[in-house]
MARZAGU-161800 format. One record per residue (C-alpha): residue in one letter; chain; x, y, z. Coordinates in nm, 4 decimals, padded with zeros to 6 digits. Each point is the difference from the previous one (the first is absolute). Layout:
N
NODE res chain       c1       c2       c3
NODE   A     A        X        Y        Z
...
***
This chain:
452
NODE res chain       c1       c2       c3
NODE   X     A  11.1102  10.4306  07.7598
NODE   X     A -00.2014 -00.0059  00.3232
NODE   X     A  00.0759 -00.3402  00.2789
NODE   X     A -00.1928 -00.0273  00.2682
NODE   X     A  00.1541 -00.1748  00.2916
NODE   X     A -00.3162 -00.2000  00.1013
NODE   X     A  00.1946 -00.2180  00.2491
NODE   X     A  00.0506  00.3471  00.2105
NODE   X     A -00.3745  00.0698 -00.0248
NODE   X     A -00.0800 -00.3222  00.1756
NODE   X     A  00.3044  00.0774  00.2395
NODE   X     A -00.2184  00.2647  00.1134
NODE   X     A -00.2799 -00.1641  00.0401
NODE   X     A  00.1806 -00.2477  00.2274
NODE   X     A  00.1612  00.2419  00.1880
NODE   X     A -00.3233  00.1499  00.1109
NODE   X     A -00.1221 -00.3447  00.1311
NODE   X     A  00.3299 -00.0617  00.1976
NODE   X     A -00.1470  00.1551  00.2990
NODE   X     A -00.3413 -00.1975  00.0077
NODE   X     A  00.2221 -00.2626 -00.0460
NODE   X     A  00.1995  00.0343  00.2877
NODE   X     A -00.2683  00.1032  00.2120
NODE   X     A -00.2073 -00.3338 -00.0859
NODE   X     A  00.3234 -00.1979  00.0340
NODE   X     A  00.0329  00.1416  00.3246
NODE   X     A -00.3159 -00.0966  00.1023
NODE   X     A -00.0141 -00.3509 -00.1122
NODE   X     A  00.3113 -00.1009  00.1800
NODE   X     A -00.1699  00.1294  00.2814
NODE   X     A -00.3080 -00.1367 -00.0334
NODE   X     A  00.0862 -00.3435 -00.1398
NODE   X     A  00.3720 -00.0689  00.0416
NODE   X     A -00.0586 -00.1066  00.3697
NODE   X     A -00.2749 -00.2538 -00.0979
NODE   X     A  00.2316 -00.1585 -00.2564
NODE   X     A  00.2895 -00.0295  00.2055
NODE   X     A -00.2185 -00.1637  00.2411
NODE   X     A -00.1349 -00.2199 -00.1869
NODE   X     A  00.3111 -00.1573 -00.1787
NODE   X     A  00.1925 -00.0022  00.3276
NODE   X     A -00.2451 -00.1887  00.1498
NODE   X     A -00.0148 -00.2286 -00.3089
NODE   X     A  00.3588 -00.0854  00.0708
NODE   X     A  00.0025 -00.0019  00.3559
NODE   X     A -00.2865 -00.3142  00.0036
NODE   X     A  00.1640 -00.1588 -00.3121
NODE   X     A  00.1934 -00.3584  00.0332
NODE   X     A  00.1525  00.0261 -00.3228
NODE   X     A  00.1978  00.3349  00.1028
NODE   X     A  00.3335 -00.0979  00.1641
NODE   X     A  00.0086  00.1707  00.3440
NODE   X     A  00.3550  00.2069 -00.0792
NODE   X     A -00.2194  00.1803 -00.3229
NODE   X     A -00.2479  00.0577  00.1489
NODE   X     A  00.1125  00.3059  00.1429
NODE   X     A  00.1637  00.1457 -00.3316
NODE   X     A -00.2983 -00.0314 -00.2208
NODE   X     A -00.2002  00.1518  00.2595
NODE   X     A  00.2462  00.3104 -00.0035
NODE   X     A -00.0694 -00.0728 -00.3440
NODE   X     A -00.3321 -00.0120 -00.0183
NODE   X     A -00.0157  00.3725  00.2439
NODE   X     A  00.1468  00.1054 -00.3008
NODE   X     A -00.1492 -00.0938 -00.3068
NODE   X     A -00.3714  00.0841  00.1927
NODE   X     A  00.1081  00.4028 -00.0221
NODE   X     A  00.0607 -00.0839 -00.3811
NODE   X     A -00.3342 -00.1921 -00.0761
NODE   X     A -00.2220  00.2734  00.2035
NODE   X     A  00.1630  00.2756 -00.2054
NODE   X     A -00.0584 -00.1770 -00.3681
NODE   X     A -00.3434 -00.1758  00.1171
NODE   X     A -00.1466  00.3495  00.1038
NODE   X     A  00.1961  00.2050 -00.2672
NODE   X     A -00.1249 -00.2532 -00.2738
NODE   X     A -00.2249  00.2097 -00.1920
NODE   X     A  00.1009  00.3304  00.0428
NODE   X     A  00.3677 -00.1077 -00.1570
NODE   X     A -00.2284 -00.1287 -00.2854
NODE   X     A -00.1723  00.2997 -00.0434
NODE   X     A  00.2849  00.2156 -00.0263
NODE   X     A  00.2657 -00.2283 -00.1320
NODE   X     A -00.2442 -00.1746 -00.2216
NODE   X     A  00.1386 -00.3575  00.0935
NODE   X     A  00.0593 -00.2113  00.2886
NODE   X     A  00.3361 -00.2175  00.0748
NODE   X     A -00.0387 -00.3481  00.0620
NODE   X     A  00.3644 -00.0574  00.1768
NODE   X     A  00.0154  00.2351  00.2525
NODE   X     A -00.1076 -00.2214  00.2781
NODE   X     A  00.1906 -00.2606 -00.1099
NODE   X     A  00.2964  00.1491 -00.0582
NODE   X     A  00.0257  00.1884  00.3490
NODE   X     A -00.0258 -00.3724  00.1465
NODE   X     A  00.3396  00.0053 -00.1168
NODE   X     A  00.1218  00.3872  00.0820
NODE   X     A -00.1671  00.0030  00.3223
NODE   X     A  00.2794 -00.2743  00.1815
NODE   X     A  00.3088  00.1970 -00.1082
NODE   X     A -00.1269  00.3982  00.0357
NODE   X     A  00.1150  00.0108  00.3469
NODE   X     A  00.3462 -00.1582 -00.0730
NODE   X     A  00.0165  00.2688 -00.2748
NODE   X     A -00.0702  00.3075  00.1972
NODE   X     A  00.2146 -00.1357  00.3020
NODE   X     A  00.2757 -00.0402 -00.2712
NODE   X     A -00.0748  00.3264 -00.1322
NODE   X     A  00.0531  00.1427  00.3434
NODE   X     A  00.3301 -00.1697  00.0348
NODE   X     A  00.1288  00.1355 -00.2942
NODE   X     A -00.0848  00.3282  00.0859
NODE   X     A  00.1334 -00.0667  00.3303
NODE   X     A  00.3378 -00.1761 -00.1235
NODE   X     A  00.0064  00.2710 -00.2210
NODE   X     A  00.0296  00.3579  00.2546
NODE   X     A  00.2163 -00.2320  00.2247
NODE   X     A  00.2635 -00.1290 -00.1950
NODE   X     A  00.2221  00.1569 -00.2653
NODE   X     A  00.0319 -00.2667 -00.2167
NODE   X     A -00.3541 -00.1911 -00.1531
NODE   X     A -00.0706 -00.3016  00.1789
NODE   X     A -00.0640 -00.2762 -00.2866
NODE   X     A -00.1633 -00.2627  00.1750
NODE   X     A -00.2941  00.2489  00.1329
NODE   X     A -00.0290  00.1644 -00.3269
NODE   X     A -00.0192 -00.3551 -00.1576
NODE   X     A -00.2607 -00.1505  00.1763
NODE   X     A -00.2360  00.3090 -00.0413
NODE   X     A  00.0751  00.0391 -00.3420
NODE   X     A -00.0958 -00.3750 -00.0661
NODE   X     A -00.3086  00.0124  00.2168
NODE   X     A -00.1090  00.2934 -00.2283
NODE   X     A  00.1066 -00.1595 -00.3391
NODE   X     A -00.2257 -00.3358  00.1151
NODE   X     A -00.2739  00.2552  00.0802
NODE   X     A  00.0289  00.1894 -00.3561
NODE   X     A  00.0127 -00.3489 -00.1746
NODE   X     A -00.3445 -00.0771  00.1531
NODE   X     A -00.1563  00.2686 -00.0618
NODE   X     A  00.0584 -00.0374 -00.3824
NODE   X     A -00.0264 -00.3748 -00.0247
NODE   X     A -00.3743  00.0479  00.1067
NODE   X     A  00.0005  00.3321 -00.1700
NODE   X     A  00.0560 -00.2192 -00.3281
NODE   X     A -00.1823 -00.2510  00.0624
NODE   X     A -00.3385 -00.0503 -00.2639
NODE   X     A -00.2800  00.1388  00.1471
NODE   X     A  00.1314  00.1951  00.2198
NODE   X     A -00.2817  00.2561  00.0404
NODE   X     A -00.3423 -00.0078 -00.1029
NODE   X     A -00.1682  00.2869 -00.1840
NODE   X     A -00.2495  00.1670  00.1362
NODE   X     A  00.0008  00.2933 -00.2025
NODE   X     A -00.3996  00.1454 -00.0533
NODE   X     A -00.1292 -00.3023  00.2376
NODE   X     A  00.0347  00.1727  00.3468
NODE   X     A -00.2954  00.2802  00.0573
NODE   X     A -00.0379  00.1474  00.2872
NODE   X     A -00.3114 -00.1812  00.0621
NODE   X     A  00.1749 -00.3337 -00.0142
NODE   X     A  00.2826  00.1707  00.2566
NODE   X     A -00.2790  00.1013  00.2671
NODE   X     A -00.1207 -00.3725 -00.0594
NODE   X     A  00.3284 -00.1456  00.0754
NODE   X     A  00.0158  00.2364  00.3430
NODE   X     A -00.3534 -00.0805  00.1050
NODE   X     A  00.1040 -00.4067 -00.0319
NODE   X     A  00.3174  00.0784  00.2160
NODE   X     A -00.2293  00.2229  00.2295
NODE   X     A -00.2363 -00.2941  00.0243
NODE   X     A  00.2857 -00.2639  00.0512
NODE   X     A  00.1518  00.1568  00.2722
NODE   X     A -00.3174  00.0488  00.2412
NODE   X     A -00.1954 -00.2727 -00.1259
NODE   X     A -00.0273 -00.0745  00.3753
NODE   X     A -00.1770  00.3200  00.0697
NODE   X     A -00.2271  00.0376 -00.3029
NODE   X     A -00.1264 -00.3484  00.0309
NODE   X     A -00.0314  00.0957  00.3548
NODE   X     A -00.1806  00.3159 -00.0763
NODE   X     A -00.2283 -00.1994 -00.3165
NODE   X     A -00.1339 -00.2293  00.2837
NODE   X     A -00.1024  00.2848  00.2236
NODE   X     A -00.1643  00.1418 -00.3212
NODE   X     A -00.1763 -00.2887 -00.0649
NODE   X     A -00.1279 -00.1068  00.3579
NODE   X     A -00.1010  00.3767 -00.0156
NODE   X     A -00.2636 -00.0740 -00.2943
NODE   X     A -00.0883 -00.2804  00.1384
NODE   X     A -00.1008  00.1385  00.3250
NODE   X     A -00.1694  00.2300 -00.1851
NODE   X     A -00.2450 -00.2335 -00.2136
NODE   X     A -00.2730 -00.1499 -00.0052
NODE   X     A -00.1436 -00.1868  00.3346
NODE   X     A  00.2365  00.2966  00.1744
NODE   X     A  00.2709 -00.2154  00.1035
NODE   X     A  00.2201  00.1249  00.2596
NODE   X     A  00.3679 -00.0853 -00.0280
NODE   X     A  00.2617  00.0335  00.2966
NODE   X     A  00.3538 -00.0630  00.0385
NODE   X     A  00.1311  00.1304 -00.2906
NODE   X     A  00.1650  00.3411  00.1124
NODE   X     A  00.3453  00.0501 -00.1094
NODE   X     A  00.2705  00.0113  00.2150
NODE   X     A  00.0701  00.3864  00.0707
NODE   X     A  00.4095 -00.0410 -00.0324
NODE   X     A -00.0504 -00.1791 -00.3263
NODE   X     A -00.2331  00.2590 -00.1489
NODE   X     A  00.2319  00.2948  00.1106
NODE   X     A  00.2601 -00.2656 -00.1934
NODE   X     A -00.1844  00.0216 -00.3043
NODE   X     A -00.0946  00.3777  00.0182
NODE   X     A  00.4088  00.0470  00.0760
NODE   X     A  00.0743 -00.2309 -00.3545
NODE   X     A -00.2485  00.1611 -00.1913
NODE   X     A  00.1504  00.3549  00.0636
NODE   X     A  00.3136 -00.0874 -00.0980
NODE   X     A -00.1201 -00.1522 -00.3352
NODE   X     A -00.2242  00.3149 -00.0276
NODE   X     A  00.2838  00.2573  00.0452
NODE   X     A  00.2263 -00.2768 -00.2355
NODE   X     A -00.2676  00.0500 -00.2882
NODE   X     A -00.0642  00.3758  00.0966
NODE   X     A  00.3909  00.0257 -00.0840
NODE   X     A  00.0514 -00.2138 -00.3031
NODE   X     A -00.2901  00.2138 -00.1226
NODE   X     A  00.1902  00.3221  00.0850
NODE   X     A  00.3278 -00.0991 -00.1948
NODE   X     A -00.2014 -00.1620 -00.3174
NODE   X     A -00.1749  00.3783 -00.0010
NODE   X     A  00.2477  00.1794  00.0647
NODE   X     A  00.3700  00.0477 -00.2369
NODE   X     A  00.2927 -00.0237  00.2526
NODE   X     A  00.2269  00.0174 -00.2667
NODE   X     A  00.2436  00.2599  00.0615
NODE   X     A  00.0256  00.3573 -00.1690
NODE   X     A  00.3276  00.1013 -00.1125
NODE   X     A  00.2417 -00.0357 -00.2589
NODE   X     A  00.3173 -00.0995  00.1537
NODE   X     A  00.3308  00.0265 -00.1138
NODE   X     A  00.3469 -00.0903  00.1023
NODE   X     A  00.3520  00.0986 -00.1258
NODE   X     A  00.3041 -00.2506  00.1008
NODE   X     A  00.2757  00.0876  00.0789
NODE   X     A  00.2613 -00.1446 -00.2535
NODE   X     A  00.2858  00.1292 -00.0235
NODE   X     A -00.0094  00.2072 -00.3100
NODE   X     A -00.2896 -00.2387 -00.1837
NODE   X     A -00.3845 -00.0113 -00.0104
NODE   X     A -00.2351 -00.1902  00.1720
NODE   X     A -00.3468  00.1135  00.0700
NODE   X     A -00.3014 -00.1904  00.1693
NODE   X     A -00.3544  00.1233 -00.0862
NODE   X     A -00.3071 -00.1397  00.2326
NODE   X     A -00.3606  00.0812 -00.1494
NODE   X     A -00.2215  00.0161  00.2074
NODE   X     A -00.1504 -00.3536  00.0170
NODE   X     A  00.3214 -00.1137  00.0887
NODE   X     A  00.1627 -00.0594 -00.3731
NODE   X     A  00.3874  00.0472 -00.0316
NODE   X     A  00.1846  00.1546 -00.2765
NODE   X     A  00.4061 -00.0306  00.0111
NODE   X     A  00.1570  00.2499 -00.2535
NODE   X     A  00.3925 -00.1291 -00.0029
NODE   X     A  00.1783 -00.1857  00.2457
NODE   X     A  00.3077  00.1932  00.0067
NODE   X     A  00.3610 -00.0920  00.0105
NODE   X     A  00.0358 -00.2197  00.2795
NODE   X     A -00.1442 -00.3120  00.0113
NODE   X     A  00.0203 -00.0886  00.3528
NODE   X     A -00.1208  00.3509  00.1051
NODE   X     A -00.3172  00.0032 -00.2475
NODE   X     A -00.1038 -00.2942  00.1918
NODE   X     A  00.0304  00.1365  00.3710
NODE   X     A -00.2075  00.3039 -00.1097
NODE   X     A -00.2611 -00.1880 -00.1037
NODE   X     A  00.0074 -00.2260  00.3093
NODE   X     A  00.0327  00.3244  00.1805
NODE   X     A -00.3029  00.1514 -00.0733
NODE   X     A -00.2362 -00.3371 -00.0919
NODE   X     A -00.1981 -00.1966  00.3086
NODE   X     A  00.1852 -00.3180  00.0427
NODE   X     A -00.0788 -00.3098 -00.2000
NODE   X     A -00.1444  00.2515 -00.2533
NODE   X     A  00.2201  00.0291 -00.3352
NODE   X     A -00.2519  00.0531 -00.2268
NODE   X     A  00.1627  00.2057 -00.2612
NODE   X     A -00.3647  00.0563 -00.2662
NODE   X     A  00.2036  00.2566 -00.3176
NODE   X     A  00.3535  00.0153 -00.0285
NODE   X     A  00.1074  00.2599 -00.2473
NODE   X     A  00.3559 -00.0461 -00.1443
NODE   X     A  00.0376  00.3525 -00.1780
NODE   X     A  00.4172 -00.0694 -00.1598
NODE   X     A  00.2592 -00.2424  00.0413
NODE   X     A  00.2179  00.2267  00.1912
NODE   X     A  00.1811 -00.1499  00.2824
NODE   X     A -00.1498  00.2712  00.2798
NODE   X     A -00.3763 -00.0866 -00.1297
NODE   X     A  00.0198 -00.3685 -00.0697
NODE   X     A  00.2940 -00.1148  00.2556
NODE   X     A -00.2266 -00.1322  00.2327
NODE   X     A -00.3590 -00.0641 -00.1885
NODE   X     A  00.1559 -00.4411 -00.1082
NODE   X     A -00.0092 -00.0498  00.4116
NODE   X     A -00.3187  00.1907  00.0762
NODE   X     A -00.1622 -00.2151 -00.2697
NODE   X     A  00.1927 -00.3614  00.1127
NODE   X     A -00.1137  00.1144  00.3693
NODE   X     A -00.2875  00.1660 -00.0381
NODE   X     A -00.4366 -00.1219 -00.0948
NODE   X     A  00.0607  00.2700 -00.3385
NODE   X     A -00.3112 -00.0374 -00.1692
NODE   X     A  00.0565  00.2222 -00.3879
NODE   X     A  00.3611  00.1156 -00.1213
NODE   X     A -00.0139  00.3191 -00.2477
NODE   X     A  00.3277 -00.0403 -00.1318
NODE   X     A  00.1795  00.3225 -00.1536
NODE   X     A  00.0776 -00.2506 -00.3434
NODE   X     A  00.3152  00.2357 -00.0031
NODE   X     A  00.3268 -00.2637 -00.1113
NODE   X     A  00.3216  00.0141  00.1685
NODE   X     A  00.3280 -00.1688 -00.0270
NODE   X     A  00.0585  00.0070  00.3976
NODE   X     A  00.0176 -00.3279  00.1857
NODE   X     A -00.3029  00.1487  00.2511
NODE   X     A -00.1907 -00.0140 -00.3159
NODE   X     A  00.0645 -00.2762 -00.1159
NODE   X     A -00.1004 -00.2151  00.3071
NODE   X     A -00.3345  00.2135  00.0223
NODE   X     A -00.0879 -00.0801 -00.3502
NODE   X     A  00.0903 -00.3549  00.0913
NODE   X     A -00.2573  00.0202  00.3137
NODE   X     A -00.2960  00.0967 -00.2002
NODE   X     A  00.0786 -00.1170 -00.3342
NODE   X     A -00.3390 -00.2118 -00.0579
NODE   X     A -00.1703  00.1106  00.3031
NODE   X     A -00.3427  00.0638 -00.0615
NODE   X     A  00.0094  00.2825  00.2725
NODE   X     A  00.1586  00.2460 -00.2222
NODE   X     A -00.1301  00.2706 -00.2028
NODE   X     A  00.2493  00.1697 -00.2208
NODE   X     A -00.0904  00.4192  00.0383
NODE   X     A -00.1076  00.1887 -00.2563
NODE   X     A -00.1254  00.3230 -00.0286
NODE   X     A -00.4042  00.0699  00.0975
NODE   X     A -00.0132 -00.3198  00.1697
NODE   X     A -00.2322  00.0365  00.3732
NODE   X     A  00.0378 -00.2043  00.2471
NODE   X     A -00.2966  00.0468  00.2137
NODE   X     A  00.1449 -00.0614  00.3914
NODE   X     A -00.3545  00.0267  00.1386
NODE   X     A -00.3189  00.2378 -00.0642
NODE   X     A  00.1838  00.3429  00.1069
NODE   X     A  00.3300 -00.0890 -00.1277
NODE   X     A  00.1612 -00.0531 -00.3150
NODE   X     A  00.3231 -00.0111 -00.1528
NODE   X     A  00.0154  00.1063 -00.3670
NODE   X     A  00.3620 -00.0055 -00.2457
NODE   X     A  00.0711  00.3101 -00.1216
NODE   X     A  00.3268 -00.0941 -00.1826
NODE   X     A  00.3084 -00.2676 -00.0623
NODE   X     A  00.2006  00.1582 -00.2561
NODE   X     A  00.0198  00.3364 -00.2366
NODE   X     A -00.2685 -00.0034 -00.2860
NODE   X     A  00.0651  00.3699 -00.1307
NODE   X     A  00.3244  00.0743  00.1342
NODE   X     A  00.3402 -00.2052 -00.0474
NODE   X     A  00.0998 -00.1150  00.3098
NODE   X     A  00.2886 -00.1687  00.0018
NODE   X     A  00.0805 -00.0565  00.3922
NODE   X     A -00.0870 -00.3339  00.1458
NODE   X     A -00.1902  00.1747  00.2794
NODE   X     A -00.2389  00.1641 -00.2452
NODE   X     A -00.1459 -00.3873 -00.0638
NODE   X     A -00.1774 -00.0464  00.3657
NODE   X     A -00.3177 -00.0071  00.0803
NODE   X     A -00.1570  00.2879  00.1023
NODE   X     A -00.3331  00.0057  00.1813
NODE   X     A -00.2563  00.1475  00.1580
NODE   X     A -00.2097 -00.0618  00.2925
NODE   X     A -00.3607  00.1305  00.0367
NODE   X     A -00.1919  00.0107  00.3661
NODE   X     A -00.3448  00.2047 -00.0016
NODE   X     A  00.1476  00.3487 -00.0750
NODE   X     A  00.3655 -00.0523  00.0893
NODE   X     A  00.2187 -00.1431 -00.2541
NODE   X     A  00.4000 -00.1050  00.0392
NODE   X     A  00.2595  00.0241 -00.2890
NODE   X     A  00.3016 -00.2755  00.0240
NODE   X     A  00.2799  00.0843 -00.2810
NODE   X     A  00.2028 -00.2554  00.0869
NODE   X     A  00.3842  00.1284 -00.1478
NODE   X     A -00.1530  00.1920 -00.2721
NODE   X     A  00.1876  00.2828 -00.1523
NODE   X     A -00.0600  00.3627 -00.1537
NODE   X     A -00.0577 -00.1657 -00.3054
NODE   X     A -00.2646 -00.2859  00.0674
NODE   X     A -00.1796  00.2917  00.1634
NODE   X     A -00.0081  00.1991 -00.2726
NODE   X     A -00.1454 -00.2826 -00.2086
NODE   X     A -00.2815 -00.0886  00.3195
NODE   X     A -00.1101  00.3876 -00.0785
NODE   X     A -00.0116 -00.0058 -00.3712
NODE   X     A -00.2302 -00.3287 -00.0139
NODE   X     A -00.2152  00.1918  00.2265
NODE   X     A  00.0185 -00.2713  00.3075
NODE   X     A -00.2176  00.1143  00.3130
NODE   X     A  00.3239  00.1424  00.1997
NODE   X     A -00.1417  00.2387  00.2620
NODE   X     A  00.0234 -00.2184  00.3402
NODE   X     A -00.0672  00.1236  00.3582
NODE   X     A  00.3391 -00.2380  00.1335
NODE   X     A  00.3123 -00.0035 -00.3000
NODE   X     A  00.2620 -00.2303  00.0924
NODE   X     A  00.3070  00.1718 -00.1337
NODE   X     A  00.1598 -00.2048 -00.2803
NODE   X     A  00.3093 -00.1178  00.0216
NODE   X     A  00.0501  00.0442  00.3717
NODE   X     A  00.0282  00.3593 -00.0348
NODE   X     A  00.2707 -00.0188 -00.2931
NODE   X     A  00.1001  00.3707 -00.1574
NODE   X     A -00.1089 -00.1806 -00.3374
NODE   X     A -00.3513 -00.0603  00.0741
NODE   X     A -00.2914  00.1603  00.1390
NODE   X     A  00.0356  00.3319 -00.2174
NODE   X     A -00.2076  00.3262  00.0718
NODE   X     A -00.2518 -00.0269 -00.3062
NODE   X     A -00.0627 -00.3278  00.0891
NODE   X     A -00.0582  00.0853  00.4163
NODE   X     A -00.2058  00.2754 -00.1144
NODE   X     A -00.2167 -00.2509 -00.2258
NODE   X     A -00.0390 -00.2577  00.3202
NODE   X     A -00.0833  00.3347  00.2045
NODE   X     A  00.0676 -00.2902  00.3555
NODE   X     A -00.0935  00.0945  00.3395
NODE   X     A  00.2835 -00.2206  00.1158
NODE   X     A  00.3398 -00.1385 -00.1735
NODE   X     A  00.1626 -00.3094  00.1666
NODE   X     A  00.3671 -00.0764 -00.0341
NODE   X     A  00.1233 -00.3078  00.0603
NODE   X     A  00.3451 -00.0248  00.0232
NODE   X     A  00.2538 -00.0647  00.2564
NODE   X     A  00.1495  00.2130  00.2223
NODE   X     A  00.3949  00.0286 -00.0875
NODE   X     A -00.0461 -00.2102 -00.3000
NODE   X     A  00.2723 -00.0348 -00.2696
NODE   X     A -00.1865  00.1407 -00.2334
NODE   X     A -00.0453  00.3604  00.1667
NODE   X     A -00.4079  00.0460 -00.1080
NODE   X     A -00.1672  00.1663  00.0467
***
């Protein structure tokens, strides 16, 4: 059974148009933002039906939502040529943000404040920020839910039709100086005609040409850069990996990459699965994309029910291994009908992105009885170009004897050592048959337990 993750393939695709993105965001706000603000302030300013006290509010206002409607009028079509659609509430819907973001970043700062100062957690600070950032959530998906939210775009935006779009904005923001510069075109012909008709008076200003020359350099170097990051993959290299510290449980992040995450585990602390990933993820960012859930032991799955509550977890591979423990039972409760979830079984690939893959090797004993519960986990491994990673979960001597006899594709350059470095697992036939470059342990240090 192959599955292609094609949500991850567009993923990448998006990632490598986040920096045009930003770049041409960057520029519109500075190009048009200004003009905007100026002209809705100076709506309000000459209007009689404005009451004098709001006037200066919706300006403020107004300052604000100018940055917003630069960034999505410029952005416009190259978010619908890599996201395929367009939203329709965005503007709208920061009409409403835009008022309370400062009151929720000064109480943000409070809180933070309140909190190194006093010993105790000051309630009425931590209320109003919290509340301020619940009414901000609830807008967000009110207009996220509304119908027709976005519209699709998806094969309609060329790059022909993009450069079109930028040449209109080009011409819309020194219309002054190309009509200017058409007229001394055409009293130029005309001089030159017939009857030899000599024209005077129409030299341009010097400080207005050196203006235009100024402008049109920027927008050169602009396109000369957009150009540069369409042509060129920014994307990074590496295959990044990180091993939590848990106590004496598993939790590993894998980054591809274009930027997709894979969480094997959560270990056995909910709380503290949740401050690694916060740790190590920019802020506002909890995009969670595969979540592999490889047994229903308490130091794999102890914290994987918050990460998926708290976290943007796009598919679940559950291990489909049953358990009569009351961490169980609330994660079968979480997913139970969740269209997310993929139940593992063995040769299913998920492809990450175009280098990386991540292929089931195993979830319980075929050939050999295996009657420990660790023997049922999911066992997989991870592909990248020509390095590959082997994660045996809490397998034992056993359930590797069985991976070798159905001839699974062992040999990895990285092994993480099963069962956290447990006397029962990780025998020598079977570390002979991987043949690693590097073993990983993860266990605690001190732990009750003693491995490894």
């Amino acid at each position: 059974m192959h599955r292609t993750a094609a949500s991850f393939r567009s993923d990448q695709s998006r990632r490598l148009g986040n920096p045009q993105l930003s770049f041409t965001a960057v520029l519109g706000i500075a190009l048009f933002s200004s003009r905007f603000a100026a002209r809705g302030s100076e709506w309000i300013e000459s209007s009689r039906r404005v009451p004098a006290i709001a006037k200066r509010p919706l300006t403020g206002i107004v300052y604000g939502m100018s940055v917003s409607i630069a960034a999505t009028f410029v952005t416009a079509p190259l978010v619908a040529f890599y996201f395929g659609e367009v939203p329709v509430w965005g503007i709208p819907s920061t009409l409403l943000l835009v008022p309370v973001l400062p009151l929720f970043i000064g109480g943000s700062v409070l809180v933070a404040v309140a909190g190194a100062l006093a010993t105790e957690p000051v309630v009425a600070v931590s209320v109003i920020a919290l509340g301020l950032g619940n009414y901000m959530s609830f807008i967000a998906n009110t207009f996220a839910s509304l119908p027709f939210g976005t519209v699709n775009a998806a094969n309609e935006v060329s790059i022909a039709l993009m450069a079109a779009w930028y040449g209109v904005l080009f011409a819309l923001l020194h219309r002054r100086a190309l009509s200017a510069r058409l007229r001394h075109l055409t009293a130029v012909f005309r001089s030159t005609g017939i009857g030899g008709t000599t024209v005077t008076g129409i030299a341009l200003n010097p400080r207005k040409s050196r203006y235009t020359y100024t402008v049109t350099a920027v927008w050169l170097i602009a396109a000369a850069s957009l150009i540069g990051f369409v042509l060129t993959d920014s994307s990074p290299r590496d295959l990044k990996f990180r091993f939590f510290e848990t106590n004496r449980g598993d939790m590993i992040l894998v980054e591809t990459p274009s930027g997709t995450r894979l969480l094997i585990d959560g270990g056995d602390d909910s709380d503290l699965a949740v401050q690694n990933l916060e740790s190590v993820l920019p802020p506002l960012d909890r995009r969670i994309d595969v979540v592999l859930s490889t047994h229903p032991d308490a130091d794999h799955m102890g914290g994987l029910q918050r990460i998926v509550e708290g976290f943007d977890v796009g598919t679940i591979v559950d291990s489909g291994v049953p358990d009569d423990s009351a961490i169980y039972e609330s994660w079968t409760q979480l997913i139970s009908g969740d269209e997310r979830v993929i139940t593992a079984q063995s040769g299913i690939v998920v492809t990450l992105d175009d280098d990386v893959a991540m292929t089931v090797l195993q979830t319980n004993c075929v050939l050999v009885e295996c009657s420990n519960f660790n023997d049922e986990g999911t066992v997989v491994r991870l592909d990248f170009r020509g390095v590959s990673f082997l994660f045996t979960g809490d397998m034992t001597t056993r359930a590797e004897t069985d991976l070798l006899q159905t001839n699974q594709r062992v040999r990895s350059t990285v092994l993480k050592v099963g069962h956290h470095g447990s006397r029962t697992s990780t025998g020598p036939v079977f570390l002979d048959a991987v043949d690693t470059a590097l073993a990983i342990v993860t266990t605690g240090i001190k732990n009750q337990f003693s491995p490894p």
